[in-house]
KOLNU-264774 format. One record per residue: residue number from 1; z negated, y, x negated of N, C-alpha, C in turn. Coordinates in steps of 0.02 Angstrom, whole numbers. Last residue first. Layout:
residues N
 num   n.up n.north n.east  ca.up ca.north ca.east   c.up c.north c.east
 NUM      Z       Y      X      Z        Y       X      Z       Y      X
...
END
This chain:
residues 132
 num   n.up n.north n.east  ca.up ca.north ca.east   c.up c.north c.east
 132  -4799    5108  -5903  -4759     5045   -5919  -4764    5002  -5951
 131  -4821    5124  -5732  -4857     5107   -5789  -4808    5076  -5843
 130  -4796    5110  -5590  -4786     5177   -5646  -4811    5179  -5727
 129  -4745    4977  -5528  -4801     4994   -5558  -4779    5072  -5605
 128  -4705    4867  -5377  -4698     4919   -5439  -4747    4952  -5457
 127  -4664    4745  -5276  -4726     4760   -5304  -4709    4815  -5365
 126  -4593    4738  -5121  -4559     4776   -5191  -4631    4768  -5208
 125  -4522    4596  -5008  -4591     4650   -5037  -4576    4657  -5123
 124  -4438    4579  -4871  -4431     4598   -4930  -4488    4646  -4947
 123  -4495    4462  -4762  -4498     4539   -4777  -4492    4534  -4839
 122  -4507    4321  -4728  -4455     4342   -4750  -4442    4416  -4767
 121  -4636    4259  -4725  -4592     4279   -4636  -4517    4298  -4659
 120  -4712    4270  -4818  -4703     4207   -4790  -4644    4178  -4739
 119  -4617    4368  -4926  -4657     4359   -4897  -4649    4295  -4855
 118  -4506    4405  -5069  -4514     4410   -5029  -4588    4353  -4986
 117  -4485    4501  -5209  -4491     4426   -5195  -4484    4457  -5107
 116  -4474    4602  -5351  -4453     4587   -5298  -4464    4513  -5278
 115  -4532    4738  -5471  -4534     4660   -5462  -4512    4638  -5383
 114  -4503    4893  -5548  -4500     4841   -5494  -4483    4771  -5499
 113  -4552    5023  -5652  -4525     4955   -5629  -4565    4913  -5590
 112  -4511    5200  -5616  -4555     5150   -5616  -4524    5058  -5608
 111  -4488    5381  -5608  -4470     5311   -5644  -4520    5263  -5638
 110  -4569    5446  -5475  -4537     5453   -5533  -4516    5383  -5553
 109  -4652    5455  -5348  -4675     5494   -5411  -4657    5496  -5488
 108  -4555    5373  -5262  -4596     5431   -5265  -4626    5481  -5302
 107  -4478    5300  -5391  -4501     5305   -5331  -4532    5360  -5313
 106  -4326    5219  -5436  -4354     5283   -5449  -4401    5277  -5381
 105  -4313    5071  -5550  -4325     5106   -5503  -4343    5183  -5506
 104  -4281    4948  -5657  -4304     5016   -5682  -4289    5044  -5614
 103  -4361    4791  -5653  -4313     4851   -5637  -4327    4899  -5642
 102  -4405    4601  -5687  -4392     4667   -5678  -4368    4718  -5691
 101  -4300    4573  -5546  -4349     4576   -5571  -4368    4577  -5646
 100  -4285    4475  -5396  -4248     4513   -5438  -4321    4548  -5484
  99  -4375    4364  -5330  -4290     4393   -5313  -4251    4441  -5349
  98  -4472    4236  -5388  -4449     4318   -5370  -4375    4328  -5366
  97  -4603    4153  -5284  -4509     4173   -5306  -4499    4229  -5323
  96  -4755    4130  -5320  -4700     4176   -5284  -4630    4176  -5334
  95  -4857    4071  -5365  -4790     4002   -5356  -4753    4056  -5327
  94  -4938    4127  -5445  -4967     4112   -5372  -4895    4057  -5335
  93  -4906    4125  -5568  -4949     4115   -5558  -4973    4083  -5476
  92  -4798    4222  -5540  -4782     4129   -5550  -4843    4122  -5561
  91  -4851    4346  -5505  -4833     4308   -5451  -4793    4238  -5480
  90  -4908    4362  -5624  -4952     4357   -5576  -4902    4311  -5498
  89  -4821    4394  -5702  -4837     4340   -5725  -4889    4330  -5659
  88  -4747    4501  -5648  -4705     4429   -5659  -4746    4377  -5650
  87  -4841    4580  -5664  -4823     4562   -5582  -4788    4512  -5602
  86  -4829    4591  -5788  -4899     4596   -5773  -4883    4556  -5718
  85  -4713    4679  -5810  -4714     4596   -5853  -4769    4580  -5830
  84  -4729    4793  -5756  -4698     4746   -5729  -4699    4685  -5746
  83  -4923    4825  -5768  -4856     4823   -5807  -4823    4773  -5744
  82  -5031    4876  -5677  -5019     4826   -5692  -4936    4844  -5728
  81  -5087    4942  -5524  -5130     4980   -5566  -5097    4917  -5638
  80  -4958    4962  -5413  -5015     4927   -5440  -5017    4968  -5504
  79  -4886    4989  -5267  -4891     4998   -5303  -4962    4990  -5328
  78  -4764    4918  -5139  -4829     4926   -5154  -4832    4931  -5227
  77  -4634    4920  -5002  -4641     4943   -5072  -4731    4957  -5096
  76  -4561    4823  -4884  -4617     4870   -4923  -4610    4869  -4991
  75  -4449    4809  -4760  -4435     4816   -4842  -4518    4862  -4855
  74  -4460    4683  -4629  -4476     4748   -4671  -4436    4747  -4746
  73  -4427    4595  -4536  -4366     4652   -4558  -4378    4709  -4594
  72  -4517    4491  -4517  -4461     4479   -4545  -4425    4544  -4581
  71  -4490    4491  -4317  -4516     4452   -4373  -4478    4481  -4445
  70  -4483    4626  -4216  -4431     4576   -4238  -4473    4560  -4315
  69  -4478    4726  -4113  -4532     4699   -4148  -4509    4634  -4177
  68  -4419    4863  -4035  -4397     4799   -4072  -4450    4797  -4112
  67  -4504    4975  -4011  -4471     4957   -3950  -4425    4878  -3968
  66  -4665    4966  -4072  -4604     4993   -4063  -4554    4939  -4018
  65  -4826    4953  -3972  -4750     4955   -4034  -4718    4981  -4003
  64  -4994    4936  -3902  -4930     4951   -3914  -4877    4972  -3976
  63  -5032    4799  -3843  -5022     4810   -3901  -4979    4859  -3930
  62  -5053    4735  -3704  -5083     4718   -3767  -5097    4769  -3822
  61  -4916    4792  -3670  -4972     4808   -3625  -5050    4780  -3688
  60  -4833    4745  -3762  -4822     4787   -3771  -4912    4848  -3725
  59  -4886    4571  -3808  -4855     4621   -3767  -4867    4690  -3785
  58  -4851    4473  -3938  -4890     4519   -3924  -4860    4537  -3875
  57  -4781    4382  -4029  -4778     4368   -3966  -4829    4425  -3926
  56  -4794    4412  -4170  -4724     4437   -4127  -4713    4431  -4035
  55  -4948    4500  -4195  -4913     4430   -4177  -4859    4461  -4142
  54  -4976    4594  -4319  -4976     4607   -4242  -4923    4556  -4234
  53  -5075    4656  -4448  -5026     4606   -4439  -5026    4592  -4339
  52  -5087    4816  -4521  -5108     4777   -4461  -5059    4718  -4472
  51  -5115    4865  -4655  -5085     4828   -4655  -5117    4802  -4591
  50  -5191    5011  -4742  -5201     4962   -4720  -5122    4928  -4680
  49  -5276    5118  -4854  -5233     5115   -4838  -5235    5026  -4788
  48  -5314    5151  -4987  -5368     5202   -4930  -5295    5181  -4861
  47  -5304    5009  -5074  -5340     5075   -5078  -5359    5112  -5012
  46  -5308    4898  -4943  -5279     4925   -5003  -5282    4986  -4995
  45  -5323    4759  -4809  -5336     4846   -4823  -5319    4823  -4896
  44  -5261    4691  -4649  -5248     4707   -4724  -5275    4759  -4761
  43  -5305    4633  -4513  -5286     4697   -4535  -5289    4689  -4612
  42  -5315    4586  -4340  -5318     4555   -4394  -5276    4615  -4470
  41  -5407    4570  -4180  -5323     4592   -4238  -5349    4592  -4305
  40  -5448    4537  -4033  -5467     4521   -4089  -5398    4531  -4127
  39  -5418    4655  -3876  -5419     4582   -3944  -5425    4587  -4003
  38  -5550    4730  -4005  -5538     4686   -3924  -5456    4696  -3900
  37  -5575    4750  -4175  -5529     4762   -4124  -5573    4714  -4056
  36  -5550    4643  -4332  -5582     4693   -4280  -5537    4697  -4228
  35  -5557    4598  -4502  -5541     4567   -4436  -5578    4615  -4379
  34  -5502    4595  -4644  -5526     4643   -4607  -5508    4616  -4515
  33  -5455    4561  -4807  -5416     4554   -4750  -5490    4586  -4708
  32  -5376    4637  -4951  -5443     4625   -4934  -5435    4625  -4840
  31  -5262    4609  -5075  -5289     4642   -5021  -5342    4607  -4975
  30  -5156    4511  -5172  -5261     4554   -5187  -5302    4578  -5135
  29  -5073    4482  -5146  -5067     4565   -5178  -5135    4576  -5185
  28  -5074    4359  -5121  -5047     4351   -5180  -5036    4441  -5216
  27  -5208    4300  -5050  -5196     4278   -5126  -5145    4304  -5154
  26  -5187    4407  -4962  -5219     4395   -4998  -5233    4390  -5064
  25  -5056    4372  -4926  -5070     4457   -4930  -5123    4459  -4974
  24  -5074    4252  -4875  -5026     4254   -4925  -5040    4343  -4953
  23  -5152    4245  -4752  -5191     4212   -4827  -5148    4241  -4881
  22  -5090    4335  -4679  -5138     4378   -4695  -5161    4336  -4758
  21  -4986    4230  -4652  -4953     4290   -4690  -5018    4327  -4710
  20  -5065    4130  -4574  -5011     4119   -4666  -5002    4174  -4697
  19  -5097    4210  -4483  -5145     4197   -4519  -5108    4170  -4585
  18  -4970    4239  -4402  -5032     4291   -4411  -5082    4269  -4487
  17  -4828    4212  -4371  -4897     4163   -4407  -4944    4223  -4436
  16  -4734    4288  -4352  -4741     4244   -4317  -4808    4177  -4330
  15  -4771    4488  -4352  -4783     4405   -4383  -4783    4343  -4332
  14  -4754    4648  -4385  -4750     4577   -4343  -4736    4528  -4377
  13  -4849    4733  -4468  -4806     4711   -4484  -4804    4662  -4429
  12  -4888    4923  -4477  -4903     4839   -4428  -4846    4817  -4455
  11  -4983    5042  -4569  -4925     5003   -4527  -4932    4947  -4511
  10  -5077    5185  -4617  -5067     5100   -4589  -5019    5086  -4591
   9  -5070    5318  -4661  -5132     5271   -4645  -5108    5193  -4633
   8  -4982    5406  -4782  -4979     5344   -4717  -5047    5332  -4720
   7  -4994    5584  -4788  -5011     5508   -4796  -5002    5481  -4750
   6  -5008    5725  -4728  -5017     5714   -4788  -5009    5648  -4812
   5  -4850    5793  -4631  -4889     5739   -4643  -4925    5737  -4729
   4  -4908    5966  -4572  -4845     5919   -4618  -4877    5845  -4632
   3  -4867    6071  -4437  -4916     6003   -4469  -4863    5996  -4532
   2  -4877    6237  -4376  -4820     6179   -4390  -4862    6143  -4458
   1  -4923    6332  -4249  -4928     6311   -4318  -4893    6244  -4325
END
Protein backbone atom coordinates (compact mmCIF):
# COMPACT_ATOMS: atom_id res chain seq x y z
CA UNK A 1 0.00 0.00 0.00
CA UNK A 2 1.24 3.38 -0.90
CA UNK A 3 1.00 6.47 2.08
CA UNK A 4 0.28 9.95 1.04
CA UNK A 5 1.34 12.66 3.40
CA UNK A 6 -1.70 14.27 5.23
CA UNK A 7 0.33 17.39 7.04
CA UNK A 8 3.42 18.91 8.36
CA UNK A 9 3.86 18.28 11.95
CA UNK A 10 6.98 20.36 12.68
CA UNK A 11 10.16 21.65 11.41
CA UNK A 12 13.47 22.85 12.96
CA UNK A 13 14.81 25.91 12.27
CA UNK A 14 18.74 26.29 13.15
CA UNK A 15 19.58 29.13 15.17
CA UNK A 16 22.57 30.82 16.23
CA UNK A 17 20.65 32.40 19.30
CA UNK A 18 18.08 29.93 20.41
CA UNK A 19 16.43 32.13 22.79
CA UNK A 20 16.26 35.83 20.63
CA UNK A 21 14.71 33.94 17.93
CA UNK A 22 12.07 31.83 20.26
CA UNK A 23 11.33 35.68 22.20
CA UNK A 24 10.95 37.14 18.57
CA UNK A 25 8.44 34.05 17.40
CA UNK A 26 6.71 35.09 20.26
CA UNK A 27 6.21 38.54 20.46
CA UNK A 28 6.03 38.92 16.99
CA UNK A 29 3.70 35.70 15.32
CA UNK A 30 1.94 35.02 18.73
CA UNK A 31 3.25 31.48 19.04
CA UNK A 32 3.31 29.85 22.21
CA UNK A 33 6.98 28.63 23.14
CA UNK A 34 7.20 24.97 24.79
CA UNK A 35 10.36 23.78 26.46
CA UNK A 36 11.02 19.74 26.60
CA UNK A 37 13.09 16.99 25.69
CA UNK A 38 16.72 15.47 27.36
CA UNK A 39 18.55 17.81 26.21
CA UNK A 40 16.59 20.33 27.01
CA UNK A 41 14.98 21.92 23.28
CA UNK A 42 13.10 24.51 22.91
CA UNK A 43 9.88 24.43 20.44
CA UNK A 44 7.34 26.90 18.94
CA UNK A 45 3.68 25.74 18.74
CA UNK A 46 0.74 27.20 16.30
CA UNK A 47 -2.43 25.70 15.63
CA UNK A 48 -1.78 21.81 15.50
CA UNK A 49 1.68 22.54 14.38
CA UNK A 50 5.24 23.38 15.75
CA UNK A 51 8.60 25.06 15.28
CA UNK A 52 11.75 23.18 16.93
CA UNK A 53 14.55 25.77 17.22
CA UNK A 54 17.89 23.45 17.15
CA UNK A 55 21.21 25.49 18.00
CA UNK A 56 23.57 25.67 14.90
CA UNK A 57 26.15 24.32 17.11
CA UNK A 58 24.24 21.05 17.79
CA UNK A 59 25.84 17.71 16.87
CA UNK A 60 24.41 15.52 14.72
CA UNK A 61 24.99 12.60 17.70
CA UNK A 62 22.81 15.18 19.87
CA UNK A 63 20.46 15.89 17.42
CA UNK A 64 19.67 14.46 14.46
CA UNK A 65 19.48 16.83 10.86
CA UNK A 66 19.98 17.37 7.86
CA UNK A 67 23.21 17.09 6.37
CA UNK A 68 23.67 21.30 6.10
CA UNK A 69 22.35 23.08 9.05
CA UNK A 70 23.17 26.51 8.11
CA UNK A 71 21.66 29.63 10.18
CA UNK A 72 19.36 31.74 8.28
CA UNK A 73 18.27 29.86 4.98
CA UNK A 74 14.65 29.39 5.50
CA UNK A 75 11.80 30.81 3.47
CA UNK A 76 8.43 30.20 5.75
CA UNK A 77 5.29 30.93 4.87
CA UNK A 78 2.56 31.34 7.93
CA UNK A 79 -0.93 31.91 7.71
CA UNK A 80 -3.34 34.10 9.96
CA UNK A 81 -6.76 34.38 10.94
CA UNK A 82 -6.07 38.79 9.95
CA UNK A 83 -6.26 41.11 6.73
CA UNK A 84 -2.91 41.99 5.05
CA UNK A 85 -3.37 45.69 6.23
CA UNK A 86 -3.86 43.74 9.73
CA UNK A 87 -0.02 42.14 9.52
CA UNK A 88 1.25 45.65 8.43
CA UNK A 89 0.00 47.14 11.28
CA UNK A 90 0.98 44.41 13.69
CA UNK A 91 4.39 44.09 12.62
CA UNK A 92 5.20 48.20 13.01
CA UNK A 93 3.72 47.70 15.98
CA UNK A 94 6.33 45.26 17.07
CA UNK A 95 9.27 47.51 15.14
CA UNK A 96 9.37 44.49 12.25
CA UNK A 97 10.81 45.74 8.90
CA UNK A 98 8.94 44.77 6.25
CA UNK A 99 10.45 43.72 3.05
CA UNK A 100 7.78 43.80 0.69
CA UNK A 101 4.28 44.11 1.29
CA UNK A 102 1.39 43.97 0.75
CA UNK A 103 0.85 41.17 -2.17
CA UNK A 104 -1.41 39.39 -4.07
CA UNK A 105 0.14 35.68 -3.84
CA UNK A 106 -1.12 32.29 -4.77
CA UNK A 107 -0.94 29.72 -1.98
CA UNK A 108 -2.07 26.59 -1.26
CA UNK A 109 -5.58 27.17 -1.11
CA UNK A 110 -5.72 30.01 -3.57
CA UNK A 111 -5.31 33.81 -3.83
CA UNK A 112 -4.04 35.37 -0.74
CA UNK A 113 -1.99 38.52 0.51
CA UNK A 114 1.37 38.56 1.71
CA UNK A 115 3.36 40.60 4.12
CA UNK A 116 7.26 39.93 4.09
CA UNK A 117 10.06 40.74 6.67
CA UNK A 118 12.44 38.71 7.89
CA UNK A 119 13.62 37.05 11.36
CA UNK A 120 16.31 37.65 14.01
CA UNK A 121 18.85 35.16 12.04
CA UNK A 122 17.77 36.40 8.64
CA UNK A 123 15.00 33.68 7.41
CA UNK A 124 12.76 35.12 5.10
CA UNK A 125 9.22 34.97 6.92
CA UNK A 126 5.97 35.29 4.56
CA UNK A 127 2.94 36.16 7.12
CA UNK A 128 -0.39 35.75 4.59
CA UNK A 129 -3.82 35.69 5.18
CA UNK A 130 -6.84 34.25 2.84
CA UNK A 131 -8.88 36.75 4.14
CA UNK A 132 -9.27 39.82 2.52
Amino acid sequence: MRFAVDRLDHLVINCVDVEKMASWYQRVLGMEREDFGDPPRIALKFGGQKINLRPATATQEAWLAAEVTKPGTQDLCFIVAMSAAEIVTQFHACGVTILLGPVARQGALGPMGSVYCRDPEGNLIEVSSYSP
